[in-house]
C-alpha positions as CSV (number, residue, x, y, z in Angstrom):
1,X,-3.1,22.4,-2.1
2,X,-6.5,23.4,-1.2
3,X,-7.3,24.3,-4.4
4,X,-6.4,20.9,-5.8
5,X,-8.4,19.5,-3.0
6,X,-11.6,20.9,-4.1
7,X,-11.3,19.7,-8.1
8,X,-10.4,16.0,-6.7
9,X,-13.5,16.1,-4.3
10,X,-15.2,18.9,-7.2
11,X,-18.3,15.6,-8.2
12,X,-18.7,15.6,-5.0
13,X,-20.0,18.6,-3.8
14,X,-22.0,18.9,-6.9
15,X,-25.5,19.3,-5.7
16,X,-27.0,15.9,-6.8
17,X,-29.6,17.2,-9.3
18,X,-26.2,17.8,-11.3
19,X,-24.2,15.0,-10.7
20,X,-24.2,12.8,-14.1
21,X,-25.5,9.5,-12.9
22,X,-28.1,10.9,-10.6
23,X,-29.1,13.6,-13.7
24,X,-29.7,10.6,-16.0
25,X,-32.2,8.6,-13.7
26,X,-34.0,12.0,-12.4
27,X,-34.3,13.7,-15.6
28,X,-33.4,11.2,-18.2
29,X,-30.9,10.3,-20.4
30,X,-31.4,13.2,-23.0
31,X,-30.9,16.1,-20.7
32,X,-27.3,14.7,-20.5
33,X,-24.5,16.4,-22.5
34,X,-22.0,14.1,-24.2
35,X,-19.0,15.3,-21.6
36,X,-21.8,14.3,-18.8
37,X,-22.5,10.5,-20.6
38,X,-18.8,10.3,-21.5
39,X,-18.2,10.8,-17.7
40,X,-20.3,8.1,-16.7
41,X,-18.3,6.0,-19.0
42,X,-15.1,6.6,-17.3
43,X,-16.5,6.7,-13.8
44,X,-13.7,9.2,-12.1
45,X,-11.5,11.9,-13.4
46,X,-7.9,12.6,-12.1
47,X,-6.6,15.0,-8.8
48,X,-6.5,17.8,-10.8
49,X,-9.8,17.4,-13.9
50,X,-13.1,15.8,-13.1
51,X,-14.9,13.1,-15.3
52,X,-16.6,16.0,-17.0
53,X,-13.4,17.6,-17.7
54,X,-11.6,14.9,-19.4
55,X,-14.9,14.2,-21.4
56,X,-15.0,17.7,-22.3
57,X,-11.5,17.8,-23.5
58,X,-11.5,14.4,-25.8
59,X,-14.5,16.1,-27.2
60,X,-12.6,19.8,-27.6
61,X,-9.9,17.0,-30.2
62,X,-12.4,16.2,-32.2
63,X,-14.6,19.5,-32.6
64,X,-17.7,18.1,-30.7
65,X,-17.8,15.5,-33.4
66,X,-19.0,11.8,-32.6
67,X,-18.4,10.7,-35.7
68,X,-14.7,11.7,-35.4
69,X,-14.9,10.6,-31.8
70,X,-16.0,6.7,-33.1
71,X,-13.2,6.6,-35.2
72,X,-10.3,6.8,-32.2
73,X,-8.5,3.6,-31.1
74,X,-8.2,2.5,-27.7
75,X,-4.7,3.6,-28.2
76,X,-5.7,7.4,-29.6
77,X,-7.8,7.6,-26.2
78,X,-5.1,6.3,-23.7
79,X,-3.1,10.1,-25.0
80,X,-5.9,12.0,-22.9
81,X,-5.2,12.7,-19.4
82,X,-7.1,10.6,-17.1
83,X,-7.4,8.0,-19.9
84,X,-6.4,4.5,-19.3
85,X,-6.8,1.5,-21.2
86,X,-9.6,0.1,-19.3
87,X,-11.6,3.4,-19.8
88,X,-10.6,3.7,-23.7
89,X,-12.1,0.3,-24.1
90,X,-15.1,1.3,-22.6
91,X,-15.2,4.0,-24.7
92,X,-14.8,2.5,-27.9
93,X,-17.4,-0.2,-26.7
94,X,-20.4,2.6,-26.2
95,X,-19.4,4.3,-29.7
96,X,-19.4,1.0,-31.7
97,X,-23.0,0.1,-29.6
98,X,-24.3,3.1,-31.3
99,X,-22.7,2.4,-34.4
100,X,-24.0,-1.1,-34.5
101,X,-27.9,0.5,-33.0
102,X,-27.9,3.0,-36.1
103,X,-27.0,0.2,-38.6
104,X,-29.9,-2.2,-37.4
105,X,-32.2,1.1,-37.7
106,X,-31.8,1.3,-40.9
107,X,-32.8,-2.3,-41.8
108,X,-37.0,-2.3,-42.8
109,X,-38.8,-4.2,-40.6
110,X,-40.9,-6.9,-42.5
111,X,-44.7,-6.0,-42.4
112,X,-47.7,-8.6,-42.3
113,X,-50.2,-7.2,-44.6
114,X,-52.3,-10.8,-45.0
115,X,-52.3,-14.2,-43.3
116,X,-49.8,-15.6,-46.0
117,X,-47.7,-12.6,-44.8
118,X,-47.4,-14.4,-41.8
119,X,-47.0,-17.9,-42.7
120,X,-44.2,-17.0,-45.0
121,X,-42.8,-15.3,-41.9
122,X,-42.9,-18.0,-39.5
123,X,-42.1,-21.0,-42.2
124,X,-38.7,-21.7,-40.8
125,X,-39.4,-22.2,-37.7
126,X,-42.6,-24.1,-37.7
127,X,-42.4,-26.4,-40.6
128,X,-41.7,-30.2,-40.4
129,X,-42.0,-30.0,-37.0
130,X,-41.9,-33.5,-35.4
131,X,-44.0,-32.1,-32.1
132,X,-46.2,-28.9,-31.4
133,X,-44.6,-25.2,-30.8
134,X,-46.8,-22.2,-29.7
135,X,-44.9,-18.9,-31.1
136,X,-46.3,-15.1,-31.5
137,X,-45.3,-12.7,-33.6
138,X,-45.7,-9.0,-31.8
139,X,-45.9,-5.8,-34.6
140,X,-46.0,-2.2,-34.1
141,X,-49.3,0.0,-35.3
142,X,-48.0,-0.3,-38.8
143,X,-48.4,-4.0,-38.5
144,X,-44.4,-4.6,-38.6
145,X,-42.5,-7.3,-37.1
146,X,-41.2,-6.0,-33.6
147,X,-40.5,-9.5,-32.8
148,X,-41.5,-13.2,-33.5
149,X,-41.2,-15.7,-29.9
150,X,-41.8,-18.8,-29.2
151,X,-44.1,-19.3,-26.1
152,X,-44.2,-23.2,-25.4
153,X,-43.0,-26.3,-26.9
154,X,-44.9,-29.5,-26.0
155,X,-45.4,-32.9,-27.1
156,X,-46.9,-34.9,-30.7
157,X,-50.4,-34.2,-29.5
158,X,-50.4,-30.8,-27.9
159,X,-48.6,-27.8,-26.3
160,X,-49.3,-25.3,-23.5
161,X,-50.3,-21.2,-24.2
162,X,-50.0,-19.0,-21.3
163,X,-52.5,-15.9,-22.0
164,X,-50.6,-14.2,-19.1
165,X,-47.5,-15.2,-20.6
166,X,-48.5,-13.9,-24.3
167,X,-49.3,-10.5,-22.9
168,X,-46.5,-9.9,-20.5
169,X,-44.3,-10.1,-23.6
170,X,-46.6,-7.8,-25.6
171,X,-46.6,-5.2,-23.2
172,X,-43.1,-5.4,-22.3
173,X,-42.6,-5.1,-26.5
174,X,-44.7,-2.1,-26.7
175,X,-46.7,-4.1,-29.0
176,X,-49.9,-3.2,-30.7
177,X,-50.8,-5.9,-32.3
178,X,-50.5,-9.8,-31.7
179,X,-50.5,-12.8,-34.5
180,X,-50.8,-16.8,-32.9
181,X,-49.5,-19.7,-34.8
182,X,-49.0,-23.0,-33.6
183,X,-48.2,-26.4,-35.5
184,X,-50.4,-29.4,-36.0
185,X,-47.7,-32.3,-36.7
186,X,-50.7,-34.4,-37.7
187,X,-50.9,-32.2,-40.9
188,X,-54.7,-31.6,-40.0
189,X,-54.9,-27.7,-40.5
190,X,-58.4,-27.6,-38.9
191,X,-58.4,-26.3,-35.4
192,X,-59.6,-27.9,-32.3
193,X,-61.8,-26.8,-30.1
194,X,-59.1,-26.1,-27.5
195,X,-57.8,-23.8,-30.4
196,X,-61.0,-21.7,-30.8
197,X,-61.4,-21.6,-27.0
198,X,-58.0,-20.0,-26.7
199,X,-58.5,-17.5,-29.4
200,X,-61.3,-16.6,-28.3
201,X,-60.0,-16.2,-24.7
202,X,-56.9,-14.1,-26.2
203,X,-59.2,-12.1,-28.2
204,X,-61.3,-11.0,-25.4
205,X,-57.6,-10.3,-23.1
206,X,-56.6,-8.4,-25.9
207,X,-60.1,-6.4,-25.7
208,X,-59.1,-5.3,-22.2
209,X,-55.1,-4.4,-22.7
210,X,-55.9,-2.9,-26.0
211,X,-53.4,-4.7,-27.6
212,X,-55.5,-6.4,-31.1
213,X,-54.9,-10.2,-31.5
214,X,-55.2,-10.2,-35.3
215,X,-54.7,-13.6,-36.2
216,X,-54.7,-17.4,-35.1
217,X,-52.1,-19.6,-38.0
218,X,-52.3,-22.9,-37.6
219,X,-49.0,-24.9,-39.5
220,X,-50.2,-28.2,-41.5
221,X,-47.2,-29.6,-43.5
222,X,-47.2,-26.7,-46.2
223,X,-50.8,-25.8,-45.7
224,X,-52.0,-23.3,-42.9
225,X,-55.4,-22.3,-41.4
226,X,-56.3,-18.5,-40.6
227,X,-59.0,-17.5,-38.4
228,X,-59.1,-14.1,-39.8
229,X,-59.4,-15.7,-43.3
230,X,-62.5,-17.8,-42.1
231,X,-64.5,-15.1,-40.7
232,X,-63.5,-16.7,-36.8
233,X,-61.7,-13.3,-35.1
């Protein structure tokens, strides 16, 4: 009875360094084995086998094998003692996560080479516009797309950029390198002096963070206007 006792209460008296949540947020995720992140899937164990234990022993079925692992139904789990249906579903959920996360890894990110590059790149959501959007488009050191975002959306005659705004989402991004574009409805693809200002004022920012804004695109019908072609970054 005692014995039993001390496996039930066993995560308990773990020292906390070793427990499997607290591992993962003082030494990071990697130091985890997969029995430890399996157990933090499943959250509790059974009187007699602790989280870890009944992680360990789906993983003993399937030779240590992931790939074997991702291929069990919610069903094939439920066999494993200390395995119900609501911790097989979670399960299955992680595995296909990482199935899904290695399948988008393998897709190229598009890379902007020249201002065309970028036009091209924002054409869909820019063009024929009836009334002015701000977007950025945020790239790694290889100049590839982490992420394209739209910042503001205003009226026929003007829209709103936040630098703070811009930046927070390119340091939250991780992102080298920033690219402007904004529409002019009119179809005039020169800028205005409100458009210089603010490049300017975005190049300077990006001076400080270390983050290079590479580009300003303005949208005019099918035309466009790059301050990097003209000499004006």
């Amino acid at each position: 009875m005692q014995e039993e006792y001390n496996q039930v209460n066993a995560i308990k008296m773990w020292a906390e360094a070793d427990r499997p949540r607290e591992k993962l947020l003082t030494k990071g995720r990697e130091v985890l084995s997969d029995a430890e992140l399996i157990a933090i899937l499943i959250g509790s164990g059974t009187k007699s086998l602790s989280a870890i234990d009944v992680g360990k022993n789906i993983l003993s079925a399937t030779e240590n094998d992931l790939n074997a692992l991702a291929k069990y139904t919610v069903k094939d789990l439920m066999k494993f003692k200390g395995i119900g249906e609501a911790k097989a579903i979670s399960i299955v959920a992680a595995l296909e996560l990482g199935r899904r996360r290695k399948e988008t890894a393998t897709k190229k990110r598009p890379q902007i080479t020249s201002s065309t590059d970028a036009f091209n790149i924002l054409k869909p959501h820019l063009l024929d516009l009836p009334h002015e959007e701000f977007w950025i488009i945020l790239m790694n050191r290889a100049n590839q797309v982490i992420q394209m975002k739209r910042i503001s959306s205003g009226g026929i005659s003007g829209t709103v950029a936040d630098v703070k705004m811009i930046f927070k989402e390119a340091i939250e991004q991780l992102a080298s390198g920033i690219i402007l574009a904004h529409n002019h409805p009119s179809g005039n693809k020169q800028p205005s002096s409100q458009d210089v200002s603010l490049t300017k004022k975005m190049k300077e920012a990006g001076v400080i963070l270390e983050i290079a804004v590479l580009d300003h695109i303005i949208f005019a019908d099918d035309q466009f206007f790059s301050f990097a072609d003209n000499a004006m970054m």
